[in-house]
PLY file of the C-alpha trace (Angstrom):
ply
format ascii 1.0
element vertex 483
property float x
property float y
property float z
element edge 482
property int vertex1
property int vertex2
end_header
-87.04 -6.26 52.26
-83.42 -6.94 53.23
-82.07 -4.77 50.98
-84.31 -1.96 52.05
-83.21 -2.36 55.60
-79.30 -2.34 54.96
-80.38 1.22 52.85
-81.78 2.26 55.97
-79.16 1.50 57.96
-76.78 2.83 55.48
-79.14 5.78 54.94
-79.59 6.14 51.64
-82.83 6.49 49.81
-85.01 2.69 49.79
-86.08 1.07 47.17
-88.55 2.68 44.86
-91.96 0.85 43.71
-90.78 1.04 40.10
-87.72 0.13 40.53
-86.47 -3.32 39.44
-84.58 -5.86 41.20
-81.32 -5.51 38.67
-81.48 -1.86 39.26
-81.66 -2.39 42.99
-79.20 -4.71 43.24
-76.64 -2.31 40.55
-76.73 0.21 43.18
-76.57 -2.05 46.01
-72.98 -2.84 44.43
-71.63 0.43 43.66
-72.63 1.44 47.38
-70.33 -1.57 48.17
-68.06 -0.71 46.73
-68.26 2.80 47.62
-67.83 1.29 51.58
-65.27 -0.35 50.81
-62.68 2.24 49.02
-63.72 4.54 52.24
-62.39 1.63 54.46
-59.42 1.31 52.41
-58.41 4.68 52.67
-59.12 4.61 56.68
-56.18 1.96 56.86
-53.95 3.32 54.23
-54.42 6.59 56.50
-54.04 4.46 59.54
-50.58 3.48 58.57
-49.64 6.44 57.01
-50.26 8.09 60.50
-48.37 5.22 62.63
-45.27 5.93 59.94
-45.50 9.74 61.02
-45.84 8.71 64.72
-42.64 6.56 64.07
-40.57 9.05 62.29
-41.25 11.96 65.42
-39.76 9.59 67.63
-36.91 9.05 65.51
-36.69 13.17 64.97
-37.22 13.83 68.84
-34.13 11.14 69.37
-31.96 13.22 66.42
-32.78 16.43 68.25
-31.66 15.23 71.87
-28.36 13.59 70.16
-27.71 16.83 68.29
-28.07 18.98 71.23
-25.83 16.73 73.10
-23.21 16.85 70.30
-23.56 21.05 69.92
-22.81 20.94 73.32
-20.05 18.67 73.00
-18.51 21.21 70.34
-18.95 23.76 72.07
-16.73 23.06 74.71
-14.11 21.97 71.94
-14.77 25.33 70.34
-13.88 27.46 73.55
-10.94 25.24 74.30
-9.57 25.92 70.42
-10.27 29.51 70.79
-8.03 29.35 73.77
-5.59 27.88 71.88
-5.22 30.50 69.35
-5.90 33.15 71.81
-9.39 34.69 70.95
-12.48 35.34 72.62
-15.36 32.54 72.68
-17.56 34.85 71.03
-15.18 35.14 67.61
-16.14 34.56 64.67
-15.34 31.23 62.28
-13.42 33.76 59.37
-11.29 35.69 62.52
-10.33 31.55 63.82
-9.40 30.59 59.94
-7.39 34.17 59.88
-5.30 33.38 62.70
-5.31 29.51 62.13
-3.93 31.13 58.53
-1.39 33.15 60.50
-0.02 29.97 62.25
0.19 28.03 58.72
2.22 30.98 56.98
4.59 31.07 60.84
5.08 27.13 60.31
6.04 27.62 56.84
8.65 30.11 57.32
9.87 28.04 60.06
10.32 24.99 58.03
12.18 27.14 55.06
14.43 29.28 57.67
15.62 25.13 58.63
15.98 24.23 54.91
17.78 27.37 53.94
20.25 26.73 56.72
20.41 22.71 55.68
21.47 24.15 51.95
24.00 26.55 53.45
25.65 24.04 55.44
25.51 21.75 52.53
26.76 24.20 49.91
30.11 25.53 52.52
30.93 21.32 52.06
30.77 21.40 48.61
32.68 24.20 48.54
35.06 22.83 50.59
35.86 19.61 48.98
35.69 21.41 45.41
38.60 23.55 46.37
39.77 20.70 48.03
40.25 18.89 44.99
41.01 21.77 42.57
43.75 22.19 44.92
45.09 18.38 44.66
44.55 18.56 40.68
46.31 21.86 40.61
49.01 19.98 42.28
48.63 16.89 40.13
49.10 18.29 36.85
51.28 21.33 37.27
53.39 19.58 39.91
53.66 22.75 42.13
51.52 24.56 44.96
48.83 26.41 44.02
49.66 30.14 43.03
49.13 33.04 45.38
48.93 35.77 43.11
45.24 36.74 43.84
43.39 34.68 41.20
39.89 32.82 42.24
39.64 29.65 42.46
36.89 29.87 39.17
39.84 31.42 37.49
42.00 28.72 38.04
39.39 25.98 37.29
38.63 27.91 34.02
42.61 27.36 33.44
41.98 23.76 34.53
39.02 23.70 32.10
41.09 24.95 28.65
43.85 22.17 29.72
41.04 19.27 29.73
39.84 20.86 26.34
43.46 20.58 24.70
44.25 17.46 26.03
40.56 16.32 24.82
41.58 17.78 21.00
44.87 16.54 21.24
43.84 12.89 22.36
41.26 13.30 19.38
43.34 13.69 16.97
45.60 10.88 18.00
42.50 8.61 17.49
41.52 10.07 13.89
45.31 9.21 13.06
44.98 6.10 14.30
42.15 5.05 13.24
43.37 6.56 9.45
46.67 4.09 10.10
44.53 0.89 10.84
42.50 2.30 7.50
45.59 2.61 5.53
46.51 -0.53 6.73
43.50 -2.66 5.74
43.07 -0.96 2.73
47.05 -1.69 1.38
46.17 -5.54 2.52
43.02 -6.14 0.82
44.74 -3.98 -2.32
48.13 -7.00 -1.34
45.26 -9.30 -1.75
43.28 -8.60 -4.58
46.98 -8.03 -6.89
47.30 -12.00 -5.32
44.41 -13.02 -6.83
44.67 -10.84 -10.14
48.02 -12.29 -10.37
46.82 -15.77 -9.59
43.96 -15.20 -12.05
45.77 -13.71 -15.21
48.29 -16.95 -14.34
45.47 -19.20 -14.72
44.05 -17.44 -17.85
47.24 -17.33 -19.12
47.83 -20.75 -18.38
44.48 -21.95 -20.34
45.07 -19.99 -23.20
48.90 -21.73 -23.89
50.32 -17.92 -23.59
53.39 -16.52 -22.48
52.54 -12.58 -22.34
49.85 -10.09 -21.92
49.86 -8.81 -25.14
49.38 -12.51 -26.08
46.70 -12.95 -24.08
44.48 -9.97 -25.10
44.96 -11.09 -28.36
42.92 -14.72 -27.28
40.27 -12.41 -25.32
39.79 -10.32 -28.86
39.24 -14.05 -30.79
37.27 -14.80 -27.86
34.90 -11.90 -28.26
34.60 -12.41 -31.55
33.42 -15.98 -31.31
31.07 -14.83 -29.03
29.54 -11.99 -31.69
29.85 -14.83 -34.23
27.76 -16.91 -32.08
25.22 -14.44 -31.41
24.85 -13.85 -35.01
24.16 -17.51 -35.36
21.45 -17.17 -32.54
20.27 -14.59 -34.52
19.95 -16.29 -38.19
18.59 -19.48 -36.42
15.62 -17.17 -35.09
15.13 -15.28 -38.13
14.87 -19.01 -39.68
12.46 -20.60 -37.51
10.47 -17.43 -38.03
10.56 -17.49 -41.56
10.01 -21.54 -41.85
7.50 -21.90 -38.85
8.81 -25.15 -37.53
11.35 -26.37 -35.28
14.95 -25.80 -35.96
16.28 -29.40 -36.04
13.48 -29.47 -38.82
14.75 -26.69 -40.72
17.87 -28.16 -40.57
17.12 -31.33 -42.02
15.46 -29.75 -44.73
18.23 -27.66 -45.72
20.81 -30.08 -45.34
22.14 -30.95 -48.49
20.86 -27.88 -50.21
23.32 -25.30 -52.04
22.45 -22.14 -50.63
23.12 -20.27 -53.61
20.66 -22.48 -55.98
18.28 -21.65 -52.72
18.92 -17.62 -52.99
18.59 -18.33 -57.00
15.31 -19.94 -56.68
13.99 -17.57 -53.93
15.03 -14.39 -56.40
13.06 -16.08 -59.63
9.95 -16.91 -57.21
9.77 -13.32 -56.10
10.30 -12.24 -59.77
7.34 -15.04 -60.95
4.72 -13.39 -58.21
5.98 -10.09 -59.44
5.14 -11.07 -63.25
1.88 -12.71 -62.30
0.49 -9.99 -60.24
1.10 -7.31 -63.13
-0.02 -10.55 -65.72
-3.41 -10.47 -63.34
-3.87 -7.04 -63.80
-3.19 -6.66 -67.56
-5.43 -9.88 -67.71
-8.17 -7.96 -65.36
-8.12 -4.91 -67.56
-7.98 -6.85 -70.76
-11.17 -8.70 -69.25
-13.22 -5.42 -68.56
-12.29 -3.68 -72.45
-13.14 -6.78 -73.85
-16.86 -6.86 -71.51
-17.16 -3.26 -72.43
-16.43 -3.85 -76.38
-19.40 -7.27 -75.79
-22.07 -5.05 -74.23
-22.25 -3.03 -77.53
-21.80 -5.83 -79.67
-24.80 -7.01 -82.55
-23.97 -10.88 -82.64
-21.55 -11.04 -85.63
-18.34 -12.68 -85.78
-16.91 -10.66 -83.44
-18.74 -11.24 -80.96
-17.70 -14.63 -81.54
-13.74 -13.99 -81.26
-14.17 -11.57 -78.78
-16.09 -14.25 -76.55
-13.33 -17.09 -77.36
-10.51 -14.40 -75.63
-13.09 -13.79 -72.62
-12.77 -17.96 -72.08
-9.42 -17.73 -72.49
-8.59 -14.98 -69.78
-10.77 -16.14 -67.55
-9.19 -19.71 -67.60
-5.84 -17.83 -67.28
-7.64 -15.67 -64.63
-8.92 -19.07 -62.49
-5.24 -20.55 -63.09
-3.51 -17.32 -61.31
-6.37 -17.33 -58.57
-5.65 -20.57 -57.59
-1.63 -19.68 -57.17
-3.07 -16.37 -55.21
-4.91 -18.40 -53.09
-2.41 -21.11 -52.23
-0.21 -18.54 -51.46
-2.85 -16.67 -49.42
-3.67 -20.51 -47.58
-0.04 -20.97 -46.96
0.78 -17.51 -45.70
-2.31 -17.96 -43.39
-1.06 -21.54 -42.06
2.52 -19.97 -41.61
1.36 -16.74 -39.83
-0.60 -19.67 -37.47
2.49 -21.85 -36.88
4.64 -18.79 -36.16
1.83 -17.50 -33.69
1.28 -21.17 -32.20
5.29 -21.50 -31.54
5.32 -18.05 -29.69
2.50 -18.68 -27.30
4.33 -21.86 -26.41
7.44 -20.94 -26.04
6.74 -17.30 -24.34
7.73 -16.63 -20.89
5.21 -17.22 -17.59
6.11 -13.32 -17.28
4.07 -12.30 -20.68
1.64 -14.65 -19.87
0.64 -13.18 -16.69
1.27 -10.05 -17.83
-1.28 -11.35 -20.83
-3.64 -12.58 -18.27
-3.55 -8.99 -16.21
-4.63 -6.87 -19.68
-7.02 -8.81 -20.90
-9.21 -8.39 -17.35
-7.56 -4.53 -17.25
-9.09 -4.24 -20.41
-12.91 -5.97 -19.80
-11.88 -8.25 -22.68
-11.27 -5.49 -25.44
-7.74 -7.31 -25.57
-6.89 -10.73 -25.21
-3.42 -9.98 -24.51
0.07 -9.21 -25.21
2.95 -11.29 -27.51
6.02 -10.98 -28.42
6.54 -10.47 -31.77
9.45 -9.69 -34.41
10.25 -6.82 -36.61
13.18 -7.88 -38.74
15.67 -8.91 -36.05
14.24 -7.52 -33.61
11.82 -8.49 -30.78
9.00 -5.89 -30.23
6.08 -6.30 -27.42
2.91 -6.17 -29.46
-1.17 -5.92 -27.90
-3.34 -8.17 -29.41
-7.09 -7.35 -29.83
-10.32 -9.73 -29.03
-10.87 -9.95 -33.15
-6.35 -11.06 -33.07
-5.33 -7.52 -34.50
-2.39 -6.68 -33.29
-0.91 -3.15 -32.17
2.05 -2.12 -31.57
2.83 0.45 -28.72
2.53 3.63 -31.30
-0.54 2.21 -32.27
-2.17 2.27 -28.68
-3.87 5.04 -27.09
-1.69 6.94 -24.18
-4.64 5.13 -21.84
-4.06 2.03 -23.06
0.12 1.79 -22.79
-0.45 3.03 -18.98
-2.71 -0.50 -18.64
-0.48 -2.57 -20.40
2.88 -1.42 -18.58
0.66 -1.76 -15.04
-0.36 -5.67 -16.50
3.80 -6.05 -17.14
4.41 -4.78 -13.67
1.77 -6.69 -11.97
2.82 -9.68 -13.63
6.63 -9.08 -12.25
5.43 -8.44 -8.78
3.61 -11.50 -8.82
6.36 -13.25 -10.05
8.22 -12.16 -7.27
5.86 -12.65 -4.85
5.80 -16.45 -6.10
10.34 -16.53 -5.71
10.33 -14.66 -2.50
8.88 -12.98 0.73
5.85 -10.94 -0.46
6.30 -7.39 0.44
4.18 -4.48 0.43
2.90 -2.44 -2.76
2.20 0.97 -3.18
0.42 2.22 -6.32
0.15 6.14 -6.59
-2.48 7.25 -8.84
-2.07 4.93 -11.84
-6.31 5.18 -12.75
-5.28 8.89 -14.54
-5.87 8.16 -17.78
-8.30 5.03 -17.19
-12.38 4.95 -17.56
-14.54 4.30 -15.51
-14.83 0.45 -16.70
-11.16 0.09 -17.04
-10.82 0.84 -13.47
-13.47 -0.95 -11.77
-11.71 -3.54 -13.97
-8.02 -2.79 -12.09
-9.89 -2.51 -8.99
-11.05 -6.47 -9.38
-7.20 -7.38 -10.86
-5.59 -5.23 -7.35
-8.35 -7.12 -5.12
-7.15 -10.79 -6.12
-3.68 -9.12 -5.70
-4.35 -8.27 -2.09
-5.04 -12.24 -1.37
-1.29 -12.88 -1.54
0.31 -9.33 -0.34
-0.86 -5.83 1.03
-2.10 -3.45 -1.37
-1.27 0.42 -0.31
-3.82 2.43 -3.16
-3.00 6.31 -2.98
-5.10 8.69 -4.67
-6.76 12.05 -4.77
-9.83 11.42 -6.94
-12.50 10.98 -4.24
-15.09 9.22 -7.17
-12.44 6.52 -7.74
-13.84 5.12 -3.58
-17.11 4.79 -4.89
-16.15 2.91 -8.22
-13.55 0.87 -6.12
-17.16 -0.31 -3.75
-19.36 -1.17 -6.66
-16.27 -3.42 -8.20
-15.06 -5.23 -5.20
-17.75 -4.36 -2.51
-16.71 -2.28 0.80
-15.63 -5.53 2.65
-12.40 -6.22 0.48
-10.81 -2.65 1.33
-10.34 -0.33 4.03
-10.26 3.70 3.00
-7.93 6.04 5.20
-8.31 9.83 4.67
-5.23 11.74 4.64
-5.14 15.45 5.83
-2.05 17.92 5.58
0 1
1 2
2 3
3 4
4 5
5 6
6 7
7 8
8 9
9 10
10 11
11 12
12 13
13 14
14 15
15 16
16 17
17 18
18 19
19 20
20 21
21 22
22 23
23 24
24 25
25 26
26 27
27 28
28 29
29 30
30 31
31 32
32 33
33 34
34 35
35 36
36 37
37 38
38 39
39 40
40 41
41 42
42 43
43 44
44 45
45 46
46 47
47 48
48 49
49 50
50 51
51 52
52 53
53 54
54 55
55 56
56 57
57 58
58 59
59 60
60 61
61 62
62 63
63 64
64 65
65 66
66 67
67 68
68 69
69 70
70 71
71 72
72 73
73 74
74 75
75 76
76 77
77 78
78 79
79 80
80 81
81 82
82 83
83 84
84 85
85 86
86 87
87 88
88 89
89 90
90 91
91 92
92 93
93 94
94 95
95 96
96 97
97 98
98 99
99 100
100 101
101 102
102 103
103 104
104 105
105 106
106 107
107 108
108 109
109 110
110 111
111 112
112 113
113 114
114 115
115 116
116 117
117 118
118 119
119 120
120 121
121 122
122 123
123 124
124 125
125 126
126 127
127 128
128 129
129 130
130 131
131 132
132 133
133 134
134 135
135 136
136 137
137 138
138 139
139 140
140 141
141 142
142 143
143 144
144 145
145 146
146 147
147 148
148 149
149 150
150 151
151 152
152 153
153 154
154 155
155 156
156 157
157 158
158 159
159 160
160 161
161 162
162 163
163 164
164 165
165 166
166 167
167 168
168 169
169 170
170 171
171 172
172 173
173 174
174 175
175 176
176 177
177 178
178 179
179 180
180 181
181 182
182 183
183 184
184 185
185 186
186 187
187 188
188 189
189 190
190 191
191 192
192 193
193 194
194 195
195 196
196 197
197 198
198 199
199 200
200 201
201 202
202 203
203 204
204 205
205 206
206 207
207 208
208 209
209 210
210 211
211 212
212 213
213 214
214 215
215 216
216 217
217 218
218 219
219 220
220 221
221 222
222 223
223 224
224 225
225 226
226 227
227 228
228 229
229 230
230 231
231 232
232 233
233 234
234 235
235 236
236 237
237 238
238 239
239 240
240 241
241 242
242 243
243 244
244 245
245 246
246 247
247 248
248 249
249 250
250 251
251 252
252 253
253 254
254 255
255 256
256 257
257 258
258 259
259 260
260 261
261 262
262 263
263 264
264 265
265 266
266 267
267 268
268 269
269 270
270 271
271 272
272 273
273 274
274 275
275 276
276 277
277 278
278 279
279 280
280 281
281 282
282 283
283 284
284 285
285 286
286 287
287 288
288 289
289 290
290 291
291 292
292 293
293 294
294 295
295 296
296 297
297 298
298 299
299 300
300 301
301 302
302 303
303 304
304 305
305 306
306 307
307 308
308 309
309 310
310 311
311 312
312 313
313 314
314 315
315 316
316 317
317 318
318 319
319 320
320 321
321 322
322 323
323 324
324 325
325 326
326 327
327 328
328 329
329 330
330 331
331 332
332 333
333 334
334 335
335 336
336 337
337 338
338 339
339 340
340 341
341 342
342 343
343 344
344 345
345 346
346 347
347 348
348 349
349 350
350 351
351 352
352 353
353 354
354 355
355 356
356 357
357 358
358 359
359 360
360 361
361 362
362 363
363 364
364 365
365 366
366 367
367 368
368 369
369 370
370 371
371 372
372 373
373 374
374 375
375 376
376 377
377 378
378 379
379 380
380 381
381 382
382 383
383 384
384 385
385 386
386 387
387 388
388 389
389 390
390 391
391 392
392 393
393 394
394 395
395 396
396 397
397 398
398 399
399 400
400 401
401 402
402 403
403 404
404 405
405 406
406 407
407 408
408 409
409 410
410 411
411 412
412 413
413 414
414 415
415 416
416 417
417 418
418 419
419 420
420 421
421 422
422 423
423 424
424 425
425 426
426 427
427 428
428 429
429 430
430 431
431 432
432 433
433 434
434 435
435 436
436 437
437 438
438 439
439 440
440 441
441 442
442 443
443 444
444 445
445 446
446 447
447 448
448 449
449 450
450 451
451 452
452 453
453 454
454 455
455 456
456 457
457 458
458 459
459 460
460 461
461 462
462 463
463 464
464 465
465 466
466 467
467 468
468 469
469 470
470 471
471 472
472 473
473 474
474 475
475 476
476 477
477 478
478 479
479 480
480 481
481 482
């Protein structure tokens, strides 16, 4: 019943018989609600309405100030026009003309007082220059100007050609000078280095108990030849240690009391002996293969017999002449070993490194480099992972270029250990390298690069991307040049 009387009041349809309470009460809401956005929008629209009210107060005050402030120009307006001499009713392009006219007037004004400012400033110049071309005139001719008509620009330009002789002159006098003081130094320091050749060949002379020249050169000719003498000793004590495989002093001690030419004797009949038992081991080998040729077709008679006894016998002489092969094979072996032992321990920190560098260069395919000895002569030899070794002939033109890069890397580095590190700049040098080989260099450079700048030039593009999957972007930093 309540309900049906708000509808009514509200008048909107009651309450149907049928209808339920939950329906009832649904649309009892939404008519609420309904009420209540309509009153929202009343007050929303209520003080939308009170904003317009207060902003046509504020326009009706902007109007009366503007009107008082047209006014107010206005009468500034007429009293300009005045000023410039035109009507009240001109225009604003016919004021900017004329105020245009006045700018140009004051302008001319100010440059008709400048020009006159310059005048008066160029008749003092003018003034004091003749002034004093007149008192240098005087000064360096020692006589009153001349009136015979000339300008005073022609007699500055005479001025002008004196300064420029006098200049030339005065230059020359310095060159000569300076060539005297030359001349002078050099004839002391030449005084001074005959001194000290004098004082020198006095010395020499002195320490070599002789009276002349001639008698000294002939002491600097034994001297040289001791020296050559000595080398040659150098040499043969090399050539021995090489040949013997152990120390020197050892050698020495051996050979002491030996005659050398029982030791040449002996050497000579050895080499003959291995010559008579190599051709003895053939003959023997062939004799062995008739004689297993001659069995096969033998029928068990006699024959057989002898033929069988020889077989024993050659291949007892045959087992004899092995065993010399081989201890000749186990000692060349254990010499070839002590030789190879005494060079990696006695070879320079420079081959090492360098032996270090092209064995990574390389991705292990060498283990490194040695010095080694052909004759009397040292040679630079690369040695493979399986301890082949190759000589530079014997290398591919790809793999000389890494091992002269591992000998220069290794000098750098030496130098870098001795002194200031210093920049290094590498132009190209992957040419003739794969693809491994230089990711390889790329890893060798990188650990370089922790103790000095690396500068890499190069124009194969690809090489950037093999340089990344090496040593990863992080370790280097790619600059592209442009002509």
């Amino acid at each position: 019943a309540g309900i049906a009387e708000l509808f009514q009041q509200l008048e909107v349809d009651p309450p149907a018989t049928a209808e339920r309470l939950s329906e009832v009460l649904a649309r009892a809401r939404l008519i609420a609600k309904l009420h209540a956005d309509q009153l929202t929008q009343r007050d929303l629209k209520k003080a939308d309405l009170a904003k317009a009210q207060i902003a046509k107060s504020h326009a009706e005050k902007a109007e009366a100030s503007s009107g008082g402030k047209l006014e107010e120009w206005q009468l500034q307006w007429e009293g300009v026009m005045q000023a410039i001499q035109l009507a009240n009713e001109a225009s604003p392009e016919e004021a900017s003309a004329r105020i245009e006219q006045f700018t140009d007037l004051q302008h001319a004004h100010d440059a008709l007082d400048t020009a006159k400012a310059d005048k008066r400033t160029a008749q003092i110049q003018i003034d004091d220059y003749k002034k004093r071309l007149t008192e240098t005139w005087q000064r360096i001719h020692s006589q009153t100007m001349p009136d015979d008509g000339r300008s005073h620009e022609l007699l500055a330009a005479d001025l002008y050609r004196d300064l420029t002789d006098a200049r030339t002159l005065q230059q020359k006098k310095n060159t000569l000078t300076q060539q005297i003081a030359d001349d002078q130094l050099a004839l002391n320091e030449a005084l001074a280095s005959g001194n000290a050749a004098k004082e020198i060949l006095d010395r020499l002379l002195l320490q070599g108990n002789c009276i002349t020249l001639e008698s000294l050169e002939l002491v600097e000719q034994q001297s040289i030849q001791r020296s050559a003498l000595a080398n040659e000793v150098r040499d043969i004590e090399a050539r021995l240690v090489k040949s013997s495989g152990i120390p020197l002093a050892d050698a020495l001690n051996q050979a002491e009391g030996q005659d050398p030419d029982v030791v040449a004797e002996t050497l000579s009949q050895n080499l003959r002996k291995n010559e008579e038992n190599t051709a003895q081991v053939q003959k023997l080998h062939e004799a062995y293969l008739a004689a297993r040729q001659v069995f096969e077709t033998m029928d068990g008679s006699a024959v057989a017999a002898d033929a069988h006894q020889k077989l024993a016998q050659h291949s007892a002489r045959i087992s004899e002449l092995s065993a010399d092969y081989a201890a000749s094979r186990i000692a060349s072996a254990i010499l070839a070993q002590v030789i190879e032992t005494y060079q990696k321990r006695n070879q320079g920190p420079l081959i090492e490194i360098a032996s270090k560098r092209f064995a990574a260069i390389t991705a292990g395919r060498y283990s490194g480099v040695v010095i080694d000895y052909d004759e009397d002569k040292q040679i630079l030899k690369a040695v493979r992972a399986d301890g082949d070794r190759h000589t530079m002939e014997q290398l591919s033109t790809g793999r000389r270029d890494q091992l002269f890069l591992a000998l220069r890397l290794a000098a750098i580095e030496g130098h870098i250990g001795k002194g200031e590190p210093l920049p290094i700049v590498i132009d190209d040098i992957l040419i003739q390298f794969d693809d491994a080989a230089a990711a390889a260099t790329f890893k060798v450079l990188a650990d370089l690069s922790e103790r000095t700048q690396v500068l890499f030039l190069t124009h194969h593009e690809h090489l950037i991307e093999i340089a990344e999957s090496a040593v990863g972007g992080a370790v280097y930093k790619s600059h592209l040049l442009t002509s």
